[in-house]
C-alpha positions in Angstrom: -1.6 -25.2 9.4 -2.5 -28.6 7.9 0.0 -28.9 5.9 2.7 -27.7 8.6 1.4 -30.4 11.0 1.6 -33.0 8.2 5.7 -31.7 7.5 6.3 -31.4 11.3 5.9 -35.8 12.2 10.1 -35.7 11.6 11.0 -32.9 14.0 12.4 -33.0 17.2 11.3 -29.3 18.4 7.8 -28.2 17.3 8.0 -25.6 18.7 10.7 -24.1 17.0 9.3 -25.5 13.4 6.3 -23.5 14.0 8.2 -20.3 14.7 10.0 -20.9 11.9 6.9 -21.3 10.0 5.4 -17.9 11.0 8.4 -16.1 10.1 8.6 -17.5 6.8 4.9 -16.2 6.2 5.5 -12.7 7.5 8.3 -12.6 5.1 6.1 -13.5 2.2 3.3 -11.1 3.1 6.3 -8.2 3.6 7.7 -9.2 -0.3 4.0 -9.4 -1.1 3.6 -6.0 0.1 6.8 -4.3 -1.0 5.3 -5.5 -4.5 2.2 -3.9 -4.4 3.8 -0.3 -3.3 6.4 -1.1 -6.5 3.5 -1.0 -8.4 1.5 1.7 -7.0 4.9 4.1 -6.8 6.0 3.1 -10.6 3.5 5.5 -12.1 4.8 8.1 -10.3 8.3 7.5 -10.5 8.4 7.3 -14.4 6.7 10.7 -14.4 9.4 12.1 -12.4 12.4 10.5 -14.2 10.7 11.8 -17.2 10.8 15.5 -15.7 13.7 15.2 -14.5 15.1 14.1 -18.2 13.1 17.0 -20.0 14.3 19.3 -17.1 18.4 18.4 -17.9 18.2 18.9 -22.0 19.8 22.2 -22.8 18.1 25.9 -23.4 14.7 23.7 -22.8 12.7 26.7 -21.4 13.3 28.1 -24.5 11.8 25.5 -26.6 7.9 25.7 -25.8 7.0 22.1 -27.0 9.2 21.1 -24.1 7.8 23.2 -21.3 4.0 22.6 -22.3 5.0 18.4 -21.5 6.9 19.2 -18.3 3.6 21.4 -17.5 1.8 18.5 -18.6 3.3 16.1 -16.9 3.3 18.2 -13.1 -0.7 18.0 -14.1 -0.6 13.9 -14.3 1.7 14.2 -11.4 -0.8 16.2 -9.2 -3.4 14.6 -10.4 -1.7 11.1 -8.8 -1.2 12.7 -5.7 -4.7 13.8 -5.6 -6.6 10.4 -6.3 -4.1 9.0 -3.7 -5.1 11.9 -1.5 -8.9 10.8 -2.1 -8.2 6.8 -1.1 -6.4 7.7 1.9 -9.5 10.0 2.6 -12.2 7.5 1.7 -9.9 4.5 3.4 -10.1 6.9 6.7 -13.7 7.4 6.6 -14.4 3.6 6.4 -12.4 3.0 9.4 -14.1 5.6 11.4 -17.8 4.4 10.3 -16.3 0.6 11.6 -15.3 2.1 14.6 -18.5 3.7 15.6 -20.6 0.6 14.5 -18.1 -1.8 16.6 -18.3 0.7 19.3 -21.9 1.4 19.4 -23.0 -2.3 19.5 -21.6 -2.7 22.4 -23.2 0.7 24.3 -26.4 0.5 23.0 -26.9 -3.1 23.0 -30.0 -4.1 25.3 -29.2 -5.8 28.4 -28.9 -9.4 28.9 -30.6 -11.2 31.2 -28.9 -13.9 32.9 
């Protein structure tokens, strides 16, 4: 905010500057954020190119070498889904126990005197 009010001596409508501002910051923290789901997803997304490669090659169920990795890499795949599964779990629990806390300070706080 410093360094916006230090830019914003030359214009005309501050107003507008400082919209202008915010939106340029929600636009970083949304590319910010598509990044960090890239990276989470690419895991999972070169395991499944890599099924889907093995799954194209010719006769490949009758090559066993073949289905043992596409068996093995179903296990890496489920095995993503499940610690994801296990965040999303843990990440849900968190915000219920800050719930509760936020809610019970204020109905068992003692009473105030005035």
């Amino acid at each position: 905010l410093d360094r916006f009010l230090d830019k914003s001596s030359g214009f005309h409508n501050l107003g507008k500057a400082y919209d202008t501002l915010v939106t340029d910051i929600r636009q970083q923290l949304k590319l910010f954020h598509e990044e960090q789901l890239d990276k989470q997803r690419l895991p999972l997304k070169k395991l499944a190119l890599e099924i889907a490669g093995l799954l194209n090659v010719p006769n490949m169920r009758q090559d066993p070498v073949l289905v043992d990795r596409v068996r093995d890499l179903q296990r890496q795949i489920h095995a993503l889904h499940d610690q994801r599964k296990q965040f999303a779990q843990e990440q849900a629990f968190q915000l219920q126990l800050y719930k509760a806390e936020r809610s019970s300070r204020f109905h068992f706080a003692s009473p105030m005197l005035l």
